[in-house]
C-alpha positions in Angstrom: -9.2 -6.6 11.2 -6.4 -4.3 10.7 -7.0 -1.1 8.1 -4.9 0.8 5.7 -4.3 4.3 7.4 -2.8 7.0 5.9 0.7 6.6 8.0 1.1 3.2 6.0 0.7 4.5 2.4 3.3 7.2 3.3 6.0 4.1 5.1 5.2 2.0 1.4 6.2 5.1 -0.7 9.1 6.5 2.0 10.3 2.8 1.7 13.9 1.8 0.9 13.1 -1.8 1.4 14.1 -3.6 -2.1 10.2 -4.9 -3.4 8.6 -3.2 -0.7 5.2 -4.3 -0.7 2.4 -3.6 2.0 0.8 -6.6 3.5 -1.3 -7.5 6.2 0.0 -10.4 7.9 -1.4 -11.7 11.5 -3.9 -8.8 11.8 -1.0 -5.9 11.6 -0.7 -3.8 8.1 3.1 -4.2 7.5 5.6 -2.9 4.8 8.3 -6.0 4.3 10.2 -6.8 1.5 8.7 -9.4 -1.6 10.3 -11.8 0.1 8.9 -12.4 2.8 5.1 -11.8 1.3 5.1 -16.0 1.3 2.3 -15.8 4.6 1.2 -12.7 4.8 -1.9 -11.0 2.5 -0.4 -8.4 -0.4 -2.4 -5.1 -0.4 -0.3 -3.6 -2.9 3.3 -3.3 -3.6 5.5 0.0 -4.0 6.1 -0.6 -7.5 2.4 -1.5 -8.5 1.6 1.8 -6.4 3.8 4.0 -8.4 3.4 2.7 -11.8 -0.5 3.2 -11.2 -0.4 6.9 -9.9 2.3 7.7 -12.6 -0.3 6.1 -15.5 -2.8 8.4 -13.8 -0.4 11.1 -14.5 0.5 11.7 -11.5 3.9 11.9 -9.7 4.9 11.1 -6.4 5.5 14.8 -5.8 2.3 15.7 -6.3 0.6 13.8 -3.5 -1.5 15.5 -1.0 -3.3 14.5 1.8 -6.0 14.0 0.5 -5.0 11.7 -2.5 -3.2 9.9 0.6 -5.9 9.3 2.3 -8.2 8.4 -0.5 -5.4 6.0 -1.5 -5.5 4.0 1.7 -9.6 3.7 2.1 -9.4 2.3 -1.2 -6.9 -0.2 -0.3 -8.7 -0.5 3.1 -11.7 -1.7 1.1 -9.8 -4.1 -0.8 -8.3 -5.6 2.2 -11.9 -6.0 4.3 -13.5 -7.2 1.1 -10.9 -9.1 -0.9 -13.3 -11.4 -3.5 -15.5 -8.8 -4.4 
């Protein structure tokens, strides 16, 4: 099964895609546009993303690696485990 790496968190957030959500969809972790979510799993979209890490008090700016990274193994886990 496809995981959320690092490189895909950062496409979600550099995204210019109007509703850009990430989504895995035939084994590939994608970033498409809310439309075209119909078949394809949601991880997370770029809104939900933002409005969480701005809650959090954080901004976008303030992102390292590392918050990157921990970002997409948590996402990872939802994605390999999605009823738990």
């Amino acid at each position: 099964m496809a995981m959320v790496e690092p490189h895909h968190i950062r496409a979600l957030l550099e995204s210019q895609i109007p509703g850009a959500t990430l989504v895995l969809d035939e084994g590939r972790i994608l970033v498409v546009a809310d439309a075209h979510v119909h078949h394809a799993t949601v991880v997370i979209a770029k809104e939900t993303l933002t409005d969480k890490l701005e809650a959090g008090g954080m901004s976008l700016d303030q992102l390292t690696d590392d918050h990157i990274r921990h970002l997409a193994m948590a996402l990872n886990n939802m994605v390999q485990k999605p009823n738990v």
